[in-house]
C-alpha positions in Angstrom: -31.7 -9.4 -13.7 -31.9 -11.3 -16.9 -28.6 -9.7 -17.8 -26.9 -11.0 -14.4 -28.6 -14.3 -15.0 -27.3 -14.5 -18.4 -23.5 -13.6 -17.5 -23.7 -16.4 -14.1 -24.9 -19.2 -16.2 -21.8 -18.3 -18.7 -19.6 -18.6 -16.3 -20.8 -21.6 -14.9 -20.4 -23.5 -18.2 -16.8 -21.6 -18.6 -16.1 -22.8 -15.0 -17.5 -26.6 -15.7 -17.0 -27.4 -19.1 -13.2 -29.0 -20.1 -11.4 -27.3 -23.2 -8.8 -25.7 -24.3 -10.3 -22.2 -22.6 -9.6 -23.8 -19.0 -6.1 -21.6 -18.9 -8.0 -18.3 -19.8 -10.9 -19.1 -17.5 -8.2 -19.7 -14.8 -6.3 -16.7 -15.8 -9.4 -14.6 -15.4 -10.5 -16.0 -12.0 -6.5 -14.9 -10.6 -7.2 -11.6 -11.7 -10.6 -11.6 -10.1 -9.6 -12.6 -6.7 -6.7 -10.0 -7.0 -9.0 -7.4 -7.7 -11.4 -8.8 -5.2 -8.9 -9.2 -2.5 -7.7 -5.2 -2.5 -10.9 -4.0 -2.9 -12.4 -5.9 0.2 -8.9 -4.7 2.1 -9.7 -0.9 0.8 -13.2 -1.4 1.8 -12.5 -3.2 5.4 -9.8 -0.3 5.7 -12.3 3.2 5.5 -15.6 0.8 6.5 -17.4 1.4 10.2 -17.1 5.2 10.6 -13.6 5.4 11.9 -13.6 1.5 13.4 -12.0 0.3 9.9 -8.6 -1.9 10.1 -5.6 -0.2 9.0 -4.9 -2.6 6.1 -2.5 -0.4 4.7 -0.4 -0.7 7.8 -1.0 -4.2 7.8 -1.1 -5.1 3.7 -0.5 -2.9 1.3 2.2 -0.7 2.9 4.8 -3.8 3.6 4.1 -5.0 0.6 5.2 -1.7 -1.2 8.4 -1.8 0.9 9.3 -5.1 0.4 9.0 -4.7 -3.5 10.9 -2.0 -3.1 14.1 -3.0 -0.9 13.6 -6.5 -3.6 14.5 -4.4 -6.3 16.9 -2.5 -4.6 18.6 -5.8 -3.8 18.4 -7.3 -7.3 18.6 -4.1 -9.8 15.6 -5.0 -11.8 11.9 -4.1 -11.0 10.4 -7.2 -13.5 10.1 -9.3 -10.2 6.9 -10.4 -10.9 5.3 -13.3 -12.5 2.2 -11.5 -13.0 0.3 -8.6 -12.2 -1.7 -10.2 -9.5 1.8 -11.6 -7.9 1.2 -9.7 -4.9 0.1 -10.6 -0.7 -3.0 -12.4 -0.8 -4.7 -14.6 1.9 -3.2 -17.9 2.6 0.0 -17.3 0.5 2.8 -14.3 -0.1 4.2 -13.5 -3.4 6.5 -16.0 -5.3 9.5 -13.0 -5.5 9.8 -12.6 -2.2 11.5 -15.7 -1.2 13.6 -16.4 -4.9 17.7 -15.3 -5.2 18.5 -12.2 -7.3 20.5 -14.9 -9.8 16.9 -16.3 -10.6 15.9 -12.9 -11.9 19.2 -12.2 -14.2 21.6 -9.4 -13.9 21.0 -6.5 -12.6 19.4 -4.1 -15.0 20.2 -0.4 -12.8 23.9 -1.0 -11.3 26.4 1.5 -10.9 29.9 1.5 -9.2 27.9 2.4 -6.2 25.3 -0.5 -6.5 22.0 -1.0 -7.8 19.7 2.6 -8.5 16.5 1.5 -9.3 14.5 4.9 -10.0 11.3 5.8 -8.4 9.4 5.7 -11.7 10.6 2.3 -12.5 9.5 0.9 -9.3 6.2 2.5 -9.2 4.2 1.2 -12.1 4.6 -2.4 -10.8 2.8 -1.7 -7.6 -0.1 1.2 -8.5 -2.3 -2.1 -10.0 -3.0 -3.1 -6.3 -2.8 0.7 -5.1 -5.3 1.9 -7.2 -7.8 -0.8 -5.9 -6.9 -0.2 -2.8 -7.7 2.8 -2.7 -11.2 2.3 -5.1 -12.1 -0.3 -1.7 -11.8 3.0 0.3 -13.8 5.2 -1.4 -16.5 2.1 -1.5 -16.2 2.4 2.0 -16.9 5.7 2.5 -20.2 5.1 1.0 -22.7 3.7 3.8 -22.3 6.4 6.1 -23.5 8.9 3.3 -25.9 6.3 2.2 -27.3 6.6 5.2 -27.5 10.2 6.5 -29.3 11.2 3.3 -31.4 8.4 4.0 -32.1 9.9 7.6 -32.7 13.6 5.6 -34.9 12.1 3.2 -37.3 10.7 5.9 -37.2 14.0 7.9 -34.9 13.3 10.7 -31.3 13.9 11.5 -28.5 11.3 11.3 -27.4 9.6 14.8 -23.9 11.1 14.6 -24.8 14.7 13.9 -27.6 14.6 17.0 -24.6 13.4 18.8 -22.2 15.9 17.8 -25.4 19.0 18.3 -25.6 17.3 22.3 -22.1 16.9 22.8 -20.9 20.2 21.5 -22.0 21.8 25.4 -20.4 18.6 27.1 -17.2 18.8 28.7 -14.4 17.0 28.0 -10.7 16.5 27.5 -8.1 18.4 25.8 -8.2 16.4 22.8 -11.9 15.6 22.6 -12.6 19.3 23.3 -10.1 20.5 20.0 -11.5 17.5 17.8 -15.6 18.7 18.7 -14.3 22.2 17.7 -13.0 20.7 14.1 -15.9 19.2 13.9 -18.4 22.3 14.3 -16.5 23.9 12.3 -16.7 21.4 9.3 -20.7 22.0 10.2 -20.4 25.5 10.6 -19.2 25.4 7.0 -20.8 22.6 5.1 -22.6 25.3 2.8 -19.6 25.3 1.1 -19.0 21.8 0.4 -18.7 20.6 -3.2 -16.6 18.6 -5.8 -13.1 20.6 -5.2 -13.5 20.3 -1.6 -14.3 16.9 -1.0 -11.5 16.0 -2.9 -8.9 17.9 -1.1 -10.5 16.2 2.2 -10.1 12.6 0.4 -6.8 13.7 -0.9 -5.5 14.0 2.7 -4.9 11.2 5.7 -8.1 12.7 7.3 -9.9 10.8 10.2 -12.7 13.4 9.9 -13.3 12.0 6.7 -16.6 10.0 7.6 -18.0 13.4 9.1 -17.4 15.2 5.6 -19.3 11.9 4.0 -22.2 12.1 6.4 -22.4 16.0 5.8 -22.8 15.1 2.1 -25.9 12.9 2.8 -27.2 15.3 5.5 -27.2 18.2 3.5 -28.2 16.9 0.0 -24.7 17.0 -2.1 -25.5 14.7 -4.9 -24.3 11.0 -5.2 -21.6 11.4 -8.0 -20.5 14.7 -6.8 -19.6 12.9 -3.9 -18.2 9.8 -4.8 -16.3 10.7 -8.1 -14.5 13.6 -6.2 -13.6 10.6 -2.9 -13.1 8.1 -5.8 -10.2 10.8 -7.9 -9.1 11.8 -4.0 -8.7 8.2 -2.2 -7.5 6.0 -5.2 -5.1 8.1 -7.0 -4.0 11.3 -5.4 -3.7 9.9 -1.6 -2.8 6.6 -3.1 0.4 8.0 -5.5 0.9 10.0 -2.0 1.6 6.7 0.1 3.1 4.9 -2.8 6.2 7.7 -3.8 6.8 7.9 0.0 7.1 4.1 0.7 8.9 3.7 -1.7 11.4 6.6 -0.9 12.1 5.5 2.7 12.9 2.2 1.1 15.0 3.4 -1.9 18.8 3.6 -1.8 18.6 7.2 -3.5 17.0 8.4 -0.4 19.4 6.8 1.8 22.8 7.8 0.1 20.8 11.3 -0.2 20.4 11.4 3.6 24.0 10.1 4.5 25.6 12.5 2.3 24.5 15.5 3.7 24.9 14.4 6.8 28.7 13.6 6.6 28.7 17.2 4.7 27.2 18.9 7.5 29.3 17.1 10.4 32.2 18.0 7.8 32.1 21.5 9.2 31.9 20.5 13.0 35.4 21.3 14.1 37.0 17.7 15.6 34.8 15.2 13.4 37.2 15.2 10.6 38.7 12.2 12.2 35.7 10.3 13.3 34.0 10.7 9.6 35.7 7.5 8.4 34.0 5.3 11.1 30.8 7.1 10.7 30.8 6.7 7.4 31.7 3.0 7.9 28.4 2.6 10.5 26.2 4.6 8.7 26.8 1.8 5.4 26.5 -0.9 8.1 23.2 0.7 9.2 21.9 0.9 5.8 22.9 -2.7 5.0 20.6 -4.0 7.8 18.0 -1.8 7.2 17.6 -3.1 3.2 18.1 -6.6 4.2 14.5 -8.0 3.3 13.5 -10.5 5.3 10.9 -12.8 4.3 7.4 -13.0 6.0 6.0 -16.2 6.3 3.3 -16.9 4.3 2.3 -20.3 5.2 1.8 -21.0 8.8 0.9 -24.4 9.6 -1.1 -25.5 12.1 -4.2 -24.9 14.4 -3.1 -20.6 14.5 -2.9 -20.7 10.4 -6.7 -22.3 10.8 -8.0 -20.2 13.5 -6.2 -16.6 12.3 -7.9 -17.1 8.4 -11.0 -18.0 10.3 -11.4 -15.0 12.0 -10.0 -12.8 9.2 -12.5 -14.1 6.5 -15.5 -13.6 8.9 -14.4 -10.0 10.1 -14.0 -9.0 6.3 -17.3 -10.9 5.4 -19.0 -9.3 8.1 -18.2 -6.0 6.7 -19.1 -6.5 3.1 -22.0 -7.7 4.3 -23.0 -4.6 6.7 -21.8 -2.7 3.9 -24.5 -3.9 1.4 -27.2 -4.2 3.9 -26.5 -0.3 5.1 -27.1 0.1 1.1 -30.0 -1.8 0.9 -31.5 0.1 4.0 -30.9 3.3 2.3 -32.5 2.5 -1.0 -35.8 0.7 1.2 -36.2 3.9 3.3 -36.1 6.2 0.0 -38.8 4.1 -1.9 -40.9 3.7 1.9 -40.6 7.4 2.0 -42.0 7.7 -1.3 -44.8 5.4 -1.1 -45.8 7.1 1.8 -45.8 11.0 0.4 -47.9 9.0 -2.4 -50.2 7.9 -0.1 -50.8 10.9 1.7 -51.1 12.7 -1.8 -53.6 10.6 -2.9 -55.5 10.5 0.6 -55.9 14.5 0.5 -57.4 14.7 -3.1 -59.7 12.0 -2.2 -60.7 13.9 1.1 -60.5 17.3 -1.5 -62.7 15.3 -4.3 -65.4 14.0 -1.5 -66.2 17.8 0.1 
């Protein structure tokens, strides 16, 4: 606590005080609300137990792919006036809406156009990735938090007393197959450790909360479980997402795709002649799928008000659940052991008096 108080007071002066250290300190607070922002979309994404938002869907995939077809546009990938020149709330980033002649020449161009390579284009977009993916493995957290919480006061977590009364329920097709999945991630938890839970993090896996809730329940220990969904959510899946983004968004793919399939029609008796005008669509296609158009990122009016509103307070909410579901944890674990205490000390005194 002294420590914290110590660093807040710091920053207060820093934040307060005029000087030359006014551009640092304003430097540092972009980064901070860059890392902040990615983190709380990772966290809002993999939060709730399944109820998350998909913020890759609706953040960090579109801004991969709009990097991406930017580069491929303008033959250079140093788009960027910083690292934390990304989406964030209330504004887009400054590349997005700037002319390739702005940038300079292309710096990947051949006679074919611009080939900007996958391992060009990929070290200027893992920054926000990675945290991305760290707020996902955060958020994986309170349901594990919990459930050894539950085992640690001697009673079973909600969901797996739901899952033990449903499993003789009937239901539909798809309920029926995903119950089955389910018992048989039970049926096997023995085997649970630090290689498997990081081939389940590694993995788009919906049944992802049930392994974290496992973990809890059946007394896998705290860094065994969160390093492994920390090395599985924010880097493996994460490089996952990123190198196919940017793949369906890169011209190599493209050209790739339309070259073998002119090669195979080649051998379709007939389609000699009608090559030429399907080579002439497919480039016409290709054209309209890389043109980038911008998002707008500054919507004026009583919608801009009322859609931030909402947004900061859904987000909010869930950091906040997140800590209290924490906080609960840690409060039952210490009750728990004040308790045994108790009762300890209430037997030898009973032991000591006969």
């Amino acid at each position: 606590m002294l420590s914290s108080t110590l660093i807040a007071v710091l920053g207060i002066l820093l934040v307060t005080i005029e000087g030359p250290h006014e551009k640092h300190v304003e430097e540092v607070s972009h980064y901070v609300r860059f890392g902040l922002w990615w983190i709380a979309l990772g966290v809002a994404s993999s939060i709730g137990l399944g109820s998350g938002l998909h913020t890759f869907v609706l953040y960090l995939g579109p801004h991969i792919a709009l990097f991406t077809i930017k580069a491929m546009q303008c033959g250079r990938v140093d788009l960027k006036s910083a690292p934390y020149d990304t989406i964030q709330l209330k504004r887009g980033p400054s590349w997005l809406d700037k002319s390739c002649e702005e940038f300079g020449p292309p710096l990947f161009s051949t006679s074919h156009g611009s080939r900007v390579p996958l391992s060009s284009i990929l070290p200027q977009v893992q920054i926000e990735a990675i945290l991305w993916g760290i707020g996902t493995a955060l958020g994986e957290l309170p349901p594990y938090f919990i459930s050894r919480a539950a085992r640690e006061s001697g009673r079973k977590f909600d969901a797996m007393e739901e899952l033990d009364a449903s499993s003789s329920e009937k239901s539909g097709v798809i309920a029926t197959h995903l119950k089955k999945i389910e018992g048989w991630l039970l049926s096997h938890s023995q085997h649970l450790n630090f290689f498997t839970i990081l081939v389940l993090a590694s993995v788009p896996n919906p049944l992802f909360d049930l392994a974290g809730i496992m973990c809890g329940q059946f007394g896998i220990p705290f860094w065994e479980f969160f390093l492994s969904t920390l090395i599985g959510k924010a880097f493996i899946k994460t490089y996952i997402q990123m190198i196919f983004i940017i793949s369906v968004c890169n011209n190599q793919l493209l050209d790739w795709m339309e070259n073998e399939l002119i090669w195979i029609l080649g051998f379709i008796p007939g389609f000699d002649t009608f090559l030429p005008t399907l080579t002439a669509k497919l480039h016409a296609a290709k054209d309209k799928y890389l043109a980038a158009r911008p998002l707008p990122t500054n919507i004026k009016g009583k919608w801009d008000f009322s859609f931030t509103s909402i947004w900061n307070t859904v987000v909010w909410l869930m950091l906040i659940n997140f800590f209290v579901k924490i906080v609960n944890a840690t409060a039952q674990r210490y009750l728990k052991k004040q308790l045994d205490k108790q009762a300890a000390d209430n037997s030898r005194a009973s032991t000591d008096s006969d």
